[in-house]
PDB file as gemmi writes it, atoms N, CA and C in Angstrom:
CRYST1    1.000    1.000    1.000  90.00  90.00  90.00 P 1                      
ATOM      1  N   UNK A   1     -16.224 -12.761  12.317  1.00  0.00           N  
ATOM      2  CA  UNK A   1     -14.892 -12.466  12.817  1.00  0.00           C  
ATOM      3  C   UNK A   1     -14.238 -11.451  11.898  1.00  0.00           C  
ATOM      4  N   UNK A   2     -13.676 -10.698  12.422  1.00  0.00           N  
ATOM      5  CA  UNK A   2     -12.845  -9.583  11.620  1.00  0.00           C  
ATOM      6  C   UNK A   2     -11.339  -9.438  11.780  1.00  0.00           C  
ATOM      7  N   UNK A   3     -10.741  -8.811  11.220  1.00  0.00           N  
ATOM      8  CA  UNK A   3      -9.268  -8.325  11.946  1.00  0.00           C  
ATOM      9  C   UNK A   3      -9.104  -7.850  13.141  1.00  0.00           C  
ATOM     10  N   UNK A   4      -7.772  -8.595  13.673  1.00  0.00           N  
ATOM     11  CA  UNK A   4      -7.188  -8.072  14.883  1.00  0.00           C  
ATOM     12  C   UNK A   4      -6.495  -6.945  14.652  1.00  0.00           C  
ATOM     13  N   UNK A   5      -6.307  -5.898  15.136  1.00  0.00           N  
ATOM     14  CA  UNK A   5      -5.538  -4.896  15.042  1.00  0.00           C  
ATOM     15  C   UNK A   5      -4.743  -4.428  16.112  1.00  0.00           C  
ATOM     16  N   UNK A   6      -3.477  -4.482  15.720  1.00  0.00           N  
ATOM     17  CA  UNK A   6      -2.649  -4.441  17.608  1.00  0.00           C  
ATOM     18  C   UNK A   6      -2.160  -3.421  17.730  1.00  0.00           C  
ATOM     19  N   UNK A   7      -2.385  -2.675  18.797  1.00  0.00           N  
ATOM     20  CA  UNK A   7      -1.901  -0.797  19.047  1.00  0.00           C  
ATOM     21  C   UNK A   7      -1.134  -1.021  20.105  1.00  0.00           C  
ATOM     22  N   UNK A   8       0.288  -0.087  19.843  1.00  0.00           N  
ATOM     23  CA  UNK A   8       1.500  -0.080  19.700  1.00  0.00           C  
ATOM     24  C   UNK A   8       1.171   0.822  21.409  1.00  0.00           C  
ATOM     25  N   UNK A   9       1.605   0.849  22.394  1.00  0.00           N  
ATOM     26  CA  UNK A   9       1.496   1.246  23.877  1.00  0.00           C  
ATOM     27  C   UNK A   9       1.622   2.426  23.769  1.00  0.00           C  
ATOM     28  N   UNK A  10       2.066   3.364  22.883  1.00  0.00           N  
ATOM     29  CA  UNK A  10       1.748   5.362  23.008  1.00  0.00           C  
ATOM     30  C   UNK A  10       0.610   5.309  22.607  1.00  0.00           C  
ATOM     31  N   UNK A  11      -0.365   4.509  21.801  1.00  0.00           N  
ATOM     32  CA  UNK A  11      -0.994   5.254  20.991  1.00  0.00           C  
ATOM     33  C   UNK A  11      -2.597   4.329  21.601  1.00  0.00           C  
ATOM     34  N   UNK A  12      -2.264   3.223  22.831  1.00  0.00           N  
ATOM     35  CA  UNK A  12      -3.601   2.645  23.468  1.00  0.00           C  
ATOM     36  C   UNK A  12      -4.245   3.791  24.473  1.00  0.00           C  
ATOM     37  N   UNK A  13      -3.699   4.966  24.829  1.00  0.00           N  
ATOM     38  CA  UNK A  13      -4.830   5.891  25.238  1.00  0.00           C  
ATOM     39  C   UNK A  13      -5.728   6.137  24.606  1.00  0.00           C  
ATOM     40  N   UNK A  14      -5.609   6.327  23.679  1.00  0.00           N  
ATOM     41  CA  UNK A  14      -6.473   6.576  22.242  1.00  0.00           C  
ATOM     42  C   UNK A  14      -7.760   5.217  22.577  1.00  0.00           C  
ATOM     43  N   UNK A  15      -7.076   3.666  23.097  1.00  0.00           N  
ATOM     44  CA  UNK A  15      -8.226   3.272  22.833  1.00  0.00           C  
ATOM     45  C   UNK A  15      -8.757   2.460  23.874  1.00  0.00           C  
ATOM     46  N   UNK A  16      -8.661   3.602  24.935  1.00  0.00           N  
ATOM     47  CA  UNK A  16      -9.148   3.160  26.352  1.00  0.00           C  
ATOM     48  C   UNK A  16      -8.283   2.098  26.880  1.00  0.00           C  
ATOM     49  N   UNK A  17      -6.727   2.082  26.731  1.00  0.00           N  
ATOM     50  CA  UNK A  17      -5.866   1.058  26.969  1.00  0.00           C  
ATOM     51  C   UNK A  17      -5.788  -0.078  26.402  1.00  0.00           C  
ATOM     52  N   UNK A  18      -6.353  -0.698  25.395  1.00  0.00           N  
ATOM     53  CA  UNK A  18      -6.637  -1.412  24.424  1.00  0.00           C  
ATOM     54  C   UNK A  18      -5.656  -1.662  24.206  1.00  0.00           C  
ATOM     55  N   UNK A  19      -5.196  -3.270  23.980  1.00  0.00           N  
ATOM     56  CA  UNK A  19      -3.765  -3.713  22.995  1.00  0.00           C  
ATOM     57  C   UNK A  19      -3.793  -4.057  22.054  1.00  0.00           C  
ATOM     58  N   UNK A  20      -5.447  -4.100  21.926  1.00  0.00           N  
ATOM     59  CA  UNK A  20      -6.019  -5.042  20.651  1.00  0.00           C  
ATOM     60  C   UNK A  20      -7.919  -4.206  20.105  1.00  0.00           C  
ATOM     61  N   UNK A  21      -7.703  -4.150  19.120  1.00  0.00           N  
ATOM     62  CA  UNK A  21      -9.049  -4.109  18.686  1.00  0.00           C  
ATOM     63  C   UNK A  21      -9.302  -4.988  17.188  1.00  0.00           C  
ATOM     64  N   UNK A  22     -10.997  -5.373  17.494  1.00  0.00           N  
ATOM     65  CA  UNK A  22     -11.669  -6.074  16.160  1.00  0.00           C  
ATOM     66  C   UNK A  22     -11.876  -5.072  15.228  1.00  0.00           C  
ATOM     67  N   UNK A  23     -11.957  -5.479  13.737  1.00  0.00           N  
ATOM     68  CA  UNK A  23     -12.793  -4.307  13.366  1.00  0.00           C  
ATOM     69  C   UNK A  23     -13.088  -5.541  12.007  1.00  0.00           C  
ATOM     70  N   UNK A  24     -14.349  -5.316  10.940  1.00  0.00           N  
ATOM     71  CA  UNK A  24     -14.682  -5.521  10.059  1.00  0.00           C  
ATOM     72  C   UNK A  24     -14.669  -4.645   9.243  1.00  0.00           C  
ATOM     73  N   UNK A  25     -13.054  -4.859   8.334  1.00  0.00           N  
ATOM     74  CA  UNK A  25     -13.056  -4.063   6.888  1.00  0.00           C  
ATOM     75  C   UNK A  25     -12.343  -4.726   6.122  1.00  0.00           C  
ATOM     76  N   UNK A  26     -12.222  -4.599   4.703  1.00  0.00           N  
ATOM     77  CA  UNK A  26     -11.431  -4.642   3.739  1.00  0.00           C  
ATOM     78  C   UNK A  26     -10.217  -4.771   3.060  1.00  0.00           C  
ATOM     79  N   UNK A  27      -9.727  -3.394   3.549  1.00  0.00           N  
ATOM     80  CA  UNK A  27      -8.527  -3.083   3.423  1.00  0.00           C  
ATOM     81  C   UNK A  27      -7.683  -2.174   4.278  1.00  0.00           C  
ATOM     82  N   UNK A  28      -6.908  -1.602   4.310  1.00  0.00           N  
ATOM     83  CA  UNK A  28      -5.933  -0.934   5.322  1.00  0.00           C  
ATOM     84  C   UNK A  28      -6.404   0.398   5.353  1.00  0.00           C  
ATOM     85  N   UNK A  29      -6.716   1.090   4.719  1.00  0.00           N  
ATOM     86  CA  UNK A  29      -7.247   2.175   3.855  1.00  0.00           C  
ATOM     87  C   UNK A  29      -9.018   2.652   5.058  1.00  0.00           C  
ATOM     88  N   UNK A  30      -9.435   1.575   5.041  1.00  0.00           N  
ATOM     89  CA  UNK A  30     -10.985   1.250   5.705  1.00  0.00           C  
ATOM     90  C   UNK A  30     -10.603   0.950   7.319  1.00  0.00           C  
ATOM     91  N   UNK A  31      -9.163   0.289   7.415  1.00  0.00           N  
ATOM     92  CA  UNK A  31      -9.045   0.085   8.622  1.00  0.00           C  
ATOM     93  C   UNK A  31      -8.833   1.327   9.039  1.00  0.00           C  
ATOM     94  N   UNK A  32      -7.900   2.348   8.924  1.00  0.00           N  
ATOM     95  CA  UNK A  32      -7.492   3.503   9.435  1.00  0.00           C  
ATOM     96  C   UNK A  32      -9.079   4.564   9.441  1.00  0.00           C  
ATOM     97  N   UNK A  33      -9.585   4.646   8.292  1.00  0.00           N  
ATOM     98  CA  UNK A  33     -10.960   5.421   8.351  1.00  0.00           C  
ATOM     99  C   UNK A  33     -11.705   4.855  10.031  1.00  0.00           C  
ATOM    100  N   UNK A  34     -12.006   3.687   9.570  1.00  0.00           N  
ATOM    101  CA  UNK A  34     -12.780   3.037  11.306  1.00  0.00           C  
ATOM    102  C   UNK A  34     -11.766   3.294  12.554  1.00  0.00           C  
ATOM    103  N   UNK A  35     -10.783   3.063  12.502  1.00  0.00           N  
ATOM    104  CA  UNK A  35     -10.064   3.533  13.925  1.00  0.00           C  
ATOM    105  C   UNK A  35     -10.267   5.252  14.001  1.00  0.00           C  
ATOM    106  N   UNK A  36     -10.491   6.013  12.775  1.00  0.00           N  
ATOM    107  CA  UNK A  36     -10.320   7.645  13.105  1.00  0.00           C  
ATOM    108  C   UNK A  36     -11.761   7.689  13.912  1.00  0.00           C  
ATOM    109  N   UNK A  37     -12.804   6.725  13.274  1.00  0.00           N  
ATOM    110  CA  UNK A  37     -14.295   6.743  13.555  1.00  0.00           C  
ATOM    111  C   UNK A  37     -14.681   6.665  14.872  1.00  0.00           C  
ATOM    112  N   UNK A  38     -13.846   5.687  15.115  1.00  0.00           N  
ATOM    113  CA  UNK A  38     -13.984   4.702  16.808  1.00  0.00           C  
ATOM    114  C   UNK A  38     -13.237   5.435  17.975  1.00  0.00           C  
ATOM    115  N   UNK A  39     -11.803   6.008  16.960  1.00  0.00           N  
ATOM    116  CA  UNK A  39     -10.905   6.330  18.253  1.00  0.00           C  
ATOM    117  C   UNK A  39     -10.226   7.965  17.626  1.00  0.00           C  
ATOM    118  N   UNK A  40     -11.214   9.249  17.819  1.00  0.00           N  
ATOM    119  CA  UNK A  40     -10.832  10.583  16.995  1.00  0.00           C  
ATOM    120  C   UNK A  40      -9.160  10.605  17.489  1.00  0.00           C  
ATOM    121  N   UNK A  41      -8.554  10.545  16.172  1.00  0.00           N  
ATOM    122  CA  UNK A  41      -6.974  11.853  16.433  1.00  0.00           C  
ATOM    123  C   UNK A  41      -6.361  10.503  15.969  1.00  0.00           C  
ATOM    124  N   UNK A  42      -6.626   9.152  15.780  1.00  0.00           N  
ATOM    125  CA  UNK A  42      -5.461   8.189  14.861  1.00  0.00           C  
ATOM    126  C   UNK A  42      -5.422   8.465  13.905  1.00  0.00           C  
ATOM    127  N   UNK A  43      -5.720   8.719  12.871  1.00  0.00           N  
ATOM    128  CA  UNK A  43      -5.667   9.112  11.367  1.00  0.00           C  
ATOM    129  C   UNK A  43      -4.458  10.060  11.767  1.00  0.00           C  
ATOM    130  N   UNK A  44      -4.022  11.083  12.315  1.00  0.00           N  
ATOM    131  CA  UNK A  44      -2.978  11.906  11.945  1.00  0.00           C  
ATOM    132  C   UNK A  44      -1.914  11.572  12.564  1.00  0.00           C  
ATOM    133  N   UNK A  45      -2.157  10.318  13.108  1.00  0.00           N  
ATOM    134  CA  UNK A  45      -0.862  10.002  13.928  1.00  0.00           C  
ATOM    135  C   UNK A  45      -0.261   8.908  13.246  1.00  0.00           C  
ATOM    136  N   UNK A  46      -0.783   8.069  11.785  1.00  0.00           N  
ATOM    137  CA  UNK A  46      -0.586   7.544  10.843  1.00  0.00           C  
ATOM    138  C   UNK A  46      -0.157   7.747   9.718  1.00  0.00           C  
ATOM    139  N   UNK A  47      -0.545   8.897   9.469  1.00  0.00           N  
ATOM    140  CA  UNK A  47      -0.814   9.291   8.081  1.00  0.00           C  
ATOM    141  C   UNK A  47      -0.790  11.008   8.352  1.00  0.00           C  
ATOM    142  N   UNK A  48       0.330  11.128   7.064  1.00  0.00           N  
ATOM    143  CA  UNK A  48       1.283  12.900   6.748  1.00  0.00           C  
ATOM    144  C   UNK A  48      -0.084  13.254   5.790  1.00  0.00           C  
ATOM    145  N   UNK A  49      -0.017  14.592   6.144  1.00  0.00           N  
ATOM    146  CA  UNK A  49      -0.707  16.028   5.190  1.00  0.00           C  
ATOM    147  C   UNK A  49      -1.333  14.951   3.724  1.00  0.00           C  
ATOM    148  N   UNK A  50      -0.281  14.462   3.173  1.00  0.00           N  
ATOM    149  CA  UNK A  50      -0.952  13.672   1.925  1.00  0.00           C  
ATOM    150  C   UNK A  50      -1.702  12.596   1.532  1.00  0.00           C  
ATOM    151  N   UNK A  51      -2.023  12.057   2.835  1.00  0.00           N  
ATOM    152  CA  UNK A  51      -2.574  10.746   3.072  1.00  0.00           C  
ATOM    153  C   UNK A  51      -1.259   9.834   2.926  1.00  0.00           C  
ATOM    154  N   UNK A  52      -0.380   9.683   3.205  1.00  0.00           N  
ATOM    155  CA  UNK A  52       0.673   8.259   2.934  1.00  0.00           C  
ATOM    156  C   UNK A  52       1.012   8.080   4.362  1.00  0.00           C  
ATOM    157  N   UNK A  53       1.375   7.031   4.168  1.00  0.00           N  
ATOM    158  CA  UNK A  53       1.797   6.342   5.492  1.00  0.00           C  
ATOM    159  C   UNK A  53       3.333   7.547   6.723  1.00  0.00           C  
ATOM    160  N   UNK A  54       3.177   7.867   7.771  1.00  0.00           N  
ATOM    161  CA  UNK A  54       4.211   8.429   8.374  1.00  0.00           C  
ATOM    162  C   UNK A  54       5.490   7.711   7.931  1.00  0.00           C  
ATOM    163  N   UNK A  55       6.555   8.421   8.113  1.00  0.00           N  
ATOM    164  CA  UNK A  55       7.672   7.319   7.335  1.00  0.00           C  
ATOM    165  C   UNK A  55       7.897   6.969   8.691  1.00  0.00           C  
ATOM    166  N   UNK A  56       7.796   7.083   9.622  1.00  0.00           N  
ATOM    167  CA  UNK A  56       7.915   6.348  11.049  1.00  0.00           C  
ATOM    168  C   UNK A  56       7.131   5.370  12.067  1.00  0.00           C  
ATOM    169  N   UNK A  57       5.943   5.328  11.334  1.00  0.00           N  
ATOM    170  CA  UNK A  57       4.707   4.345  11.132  1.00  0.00           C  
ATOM    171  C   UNK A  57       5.099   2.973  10.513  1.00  0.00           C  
ATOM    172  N   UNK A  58       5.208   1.859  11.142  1.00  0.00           N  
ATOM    173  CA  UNK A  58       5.429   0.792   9.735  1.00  0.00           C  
ATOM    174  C   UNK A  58       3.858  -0.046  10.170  1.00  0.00           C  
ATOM    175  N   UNK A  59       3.678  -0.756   9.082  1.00  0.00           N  
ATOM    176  CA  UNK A  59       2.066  -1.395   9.427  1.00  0.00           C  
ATOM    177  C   UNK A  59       2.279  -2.538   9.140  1.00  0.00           C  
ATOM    178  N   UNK A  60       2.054  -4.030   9.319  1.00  0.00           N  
ATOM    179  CA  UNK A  60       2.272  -5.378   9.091  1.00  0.00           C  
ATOM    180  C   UNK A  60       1.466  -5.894   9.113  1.00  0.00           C  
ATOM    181  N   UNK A  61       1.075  -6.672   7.920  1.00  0.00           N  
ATOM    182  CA  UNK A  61      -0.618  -7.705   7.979  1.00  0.00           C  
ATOM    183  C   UNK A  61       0.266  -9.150   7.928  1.00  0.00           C  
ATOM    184  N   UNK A  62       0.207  -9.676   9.266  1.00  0.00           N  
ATOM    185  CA  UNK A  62       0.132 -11.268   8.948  1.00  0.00           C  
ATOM    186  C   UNK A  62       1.418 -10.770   9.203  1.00  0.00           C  
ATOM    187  N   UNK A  63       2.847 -10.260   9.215  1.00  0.00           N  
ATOM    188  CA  UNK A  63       4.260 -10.004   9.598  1.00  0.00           C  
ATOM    189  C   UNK A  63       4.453  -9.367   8.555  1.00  0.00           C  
ATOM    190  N   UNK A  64       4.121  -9.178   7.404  1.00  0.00           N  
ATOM    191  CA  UNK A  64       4.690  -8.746   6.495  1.00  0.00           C  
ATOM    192  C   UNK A  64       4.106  -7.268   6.106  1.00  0.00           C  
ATOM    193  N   UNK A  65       5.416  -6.409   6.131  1.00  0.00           N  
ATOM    194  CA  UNK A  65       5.375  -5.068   6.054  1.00  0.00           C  
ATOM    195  C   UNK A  65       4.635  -4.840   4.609  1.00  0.00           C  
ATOM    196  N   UNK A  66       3.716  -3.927   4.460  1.00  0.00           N  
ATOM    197  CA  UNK A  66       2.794  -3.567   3.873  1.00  0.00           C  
ATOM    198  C   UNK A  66       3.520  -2.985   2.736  1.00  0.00           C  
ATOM    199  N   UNK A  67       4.803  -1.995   2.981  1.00  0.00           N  
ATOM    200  CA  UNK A  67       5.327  -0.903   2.247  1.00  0.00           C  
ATOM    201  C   UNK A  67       5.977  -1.858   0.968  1.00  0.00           C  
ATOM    202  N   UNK A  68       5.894  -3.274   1.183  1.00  0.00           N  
ATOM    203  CA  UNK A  68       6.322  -4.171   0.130  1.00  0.00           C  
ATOM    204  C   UNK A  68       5.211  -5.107  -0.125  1.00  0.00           C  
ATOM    205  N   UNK A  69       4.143  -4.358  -0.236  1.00  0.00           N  
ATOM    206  CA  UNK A  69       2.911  -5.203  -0.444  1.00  0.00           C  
ATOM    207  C   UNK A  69       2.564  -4.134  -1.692  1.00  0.00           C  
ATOM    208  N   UNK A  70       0.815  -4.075  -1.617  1.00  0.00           N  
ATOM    209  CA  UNK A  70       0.070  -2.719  -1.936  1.00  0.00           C  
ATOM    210  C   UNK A  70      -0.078  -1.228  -0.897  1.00  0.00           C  
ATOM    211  N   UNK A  71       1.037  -1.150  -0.121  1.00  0.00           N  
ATOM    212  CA  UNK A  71       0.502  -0.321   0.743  1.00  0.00           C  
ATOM    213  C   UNK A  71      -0.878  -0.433   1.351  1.00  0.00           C  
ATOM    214  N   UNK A  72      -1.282   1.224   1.123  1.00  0.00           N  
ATOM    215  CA  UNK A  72      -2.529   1.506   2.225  1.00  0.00           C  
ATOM    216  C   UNK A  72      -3.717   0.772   1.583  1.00  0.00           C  
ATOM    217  N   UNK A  73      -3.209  -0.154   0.269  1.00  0.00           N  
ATOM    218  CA  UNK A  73      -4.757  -1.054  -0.600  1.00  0.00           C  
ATOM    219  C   UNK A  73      -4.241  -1.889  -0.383  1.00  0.00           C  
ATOM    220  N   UNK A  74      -3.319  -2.516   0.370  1.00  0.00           N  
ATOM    221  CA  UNK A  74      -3.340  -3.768   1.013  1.00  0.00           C  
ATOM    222  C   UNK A  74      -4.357  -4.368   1.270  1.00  0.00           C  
ATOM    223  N   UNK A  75      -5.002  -5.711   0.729  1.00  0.00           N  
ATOM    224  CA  UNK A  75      -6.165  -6.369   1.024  1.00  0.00           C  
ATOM    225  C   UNK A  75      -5.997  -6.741   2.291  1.00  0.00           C  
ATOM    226  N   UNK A  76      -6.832  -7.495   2.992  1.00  0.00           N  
ATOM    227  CA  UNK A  76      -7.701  -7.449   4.425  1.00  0.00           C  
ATOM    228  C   UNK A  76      -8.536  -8.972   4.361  1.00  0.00           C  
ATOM    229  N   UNK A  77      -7.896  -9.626   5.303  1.00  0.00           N  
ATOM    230  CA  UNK A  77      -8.873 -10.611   5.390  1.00  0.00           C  
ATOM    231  C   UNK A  77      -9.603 -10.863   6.627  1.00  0.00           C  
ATOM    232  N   UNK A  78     -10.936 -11.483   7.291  1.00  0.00           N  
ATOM    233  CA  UNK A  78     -11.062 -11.858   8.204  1.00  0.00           C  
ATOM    234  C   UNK A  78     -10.474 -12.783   8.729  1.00  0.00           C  
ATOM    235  N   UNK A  79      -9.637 -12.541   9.922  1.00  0.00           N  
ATOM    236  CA  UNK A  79      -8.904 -13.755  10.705  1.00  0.00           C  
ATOM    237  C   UNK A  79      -7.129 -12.726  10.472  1.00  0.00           C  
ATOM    238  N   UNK A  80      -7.085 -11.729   9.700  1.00  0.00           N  
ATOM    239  CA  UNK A  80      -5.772 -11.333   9.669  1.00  0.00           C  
ATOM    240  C   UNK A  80      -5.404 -10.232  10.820  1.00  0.00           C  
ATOM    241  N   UNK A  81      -4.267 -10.807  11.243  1.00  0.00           N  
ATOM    242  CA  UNK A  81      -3.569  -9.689  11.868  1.00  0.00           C  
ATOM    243  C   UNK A  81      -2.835  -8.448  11.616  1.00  0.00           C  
ATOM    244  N   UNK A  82      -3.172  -7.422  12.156  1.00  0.00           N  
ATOM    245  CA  UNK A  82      -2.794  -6.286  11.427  1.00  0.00           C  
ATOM    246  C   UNK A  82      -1.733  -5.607  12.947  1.00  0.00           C  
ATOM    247  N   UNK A  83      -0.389  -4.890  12.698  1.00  0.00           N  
ATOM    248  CA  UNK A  83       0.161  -4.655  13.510  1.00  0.00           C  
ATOM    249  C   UNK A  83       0.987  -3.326  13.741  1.00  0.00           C  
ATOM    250  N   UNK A  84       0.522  -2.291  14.563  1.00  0.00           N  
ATOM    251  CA  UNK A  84       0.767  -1.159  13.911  1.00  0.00           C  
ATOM    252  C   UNK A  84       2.531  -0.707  14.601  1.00  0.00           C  
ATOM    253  N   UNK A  85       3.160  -0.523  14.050  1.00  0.00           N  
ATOM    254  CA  UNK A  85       4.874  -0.599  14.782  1.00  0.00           C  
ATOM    255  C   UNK A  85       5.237   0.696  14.866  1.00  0.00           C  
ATOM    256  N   UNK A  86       5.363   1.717  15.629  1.00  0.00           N  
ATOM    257  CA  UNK A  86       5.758   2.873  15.304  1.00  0.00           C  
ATOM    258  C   UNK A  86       7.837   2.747  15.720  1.00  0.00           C  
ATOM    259  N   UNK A  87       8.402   3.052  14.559  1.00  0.00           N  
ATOM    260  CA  UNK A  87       9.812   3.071  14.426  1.00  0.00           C  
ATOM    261  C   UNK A  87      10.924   3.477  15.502  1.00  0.00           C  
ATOM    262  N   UNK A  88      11.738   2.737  15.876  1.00  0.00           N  
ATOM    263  CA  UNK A  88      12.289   3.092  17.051  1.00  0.00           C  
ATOM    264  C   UNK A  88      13.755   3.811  16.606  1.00  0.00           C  
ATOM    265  N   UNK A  89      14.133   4.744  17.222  1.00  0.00           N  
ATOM    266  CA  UNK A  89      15.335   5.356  16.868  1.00  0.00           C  
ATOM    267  C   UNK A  89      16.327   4.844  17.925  1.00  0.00           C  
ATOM    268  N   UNK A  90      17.417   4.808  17.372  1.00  0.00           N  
ATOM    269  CA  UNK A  90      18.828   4.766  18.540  1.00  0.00           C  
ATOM    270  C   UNK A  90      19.761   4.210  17.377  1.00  0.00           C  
ATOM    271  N   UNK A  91      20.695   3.303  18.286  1.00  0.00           N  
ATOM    272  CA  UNK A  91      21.987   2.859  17.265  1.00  0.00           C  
ATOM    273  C   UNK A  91      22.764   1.803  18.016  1.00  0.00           C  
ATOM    274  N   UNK A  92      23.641   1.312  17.627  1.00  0.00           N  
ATOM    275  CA  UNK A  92      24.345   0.296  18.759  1.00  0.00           C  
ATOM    276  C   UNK A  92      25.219   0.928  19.377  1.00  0.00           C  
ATOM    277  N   UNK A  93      25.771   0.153  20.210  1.00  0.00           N  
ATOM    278  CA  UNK A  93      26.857   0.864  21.231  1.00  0.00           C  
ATOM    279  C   UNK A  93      27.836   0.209  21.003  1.00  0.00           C  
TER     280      UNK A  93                                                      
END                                                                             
């Protein structure tokens, strides 16, 4: 068993409509390499010119936002959920 990885509805063309994919890796770092592997053109829709996370990208293992973890060396377990959130803009009314 590996990680669940849940893709955010712009970005399931990418994986044949997919809401969900398995993958067996490590860390967050390995997860994004295997989705560029599996599904070409996610890596840049994640991750700016420098490799860091988009600042409009948020990523969550298990609920908890990564950017207050280790980031992109966030460890990885089998059985963890990984959740990719891309940032919503607006404001209240």
């Amino acid at each position: 068993m590996g990680v669940t990885v849940r893709i955010p509805t712009p970005l399931r063309r990418m994986t044949g409509g997919a809401a969900k994919v398995e993958l067996d890796v490590a860390d967050l770092s390995q997860m994004i390499d295997r989705l560029e592997s599996d599904y070409p053109g996610f890596k840049e829709r994640l991750l700016d010119e420098d490799g860091e996370l988009r600042y409009f990208v948020n990523i969550y293992v298990n609920g908890e936002d990564i950017r207050f973890d280790q980031g992109l060396r966030t460890g990885i377990k089998s059985g963890d959920e990984i959740s990719i959130v891309p940032a919503v803009a607006g404001g209240l009314a």
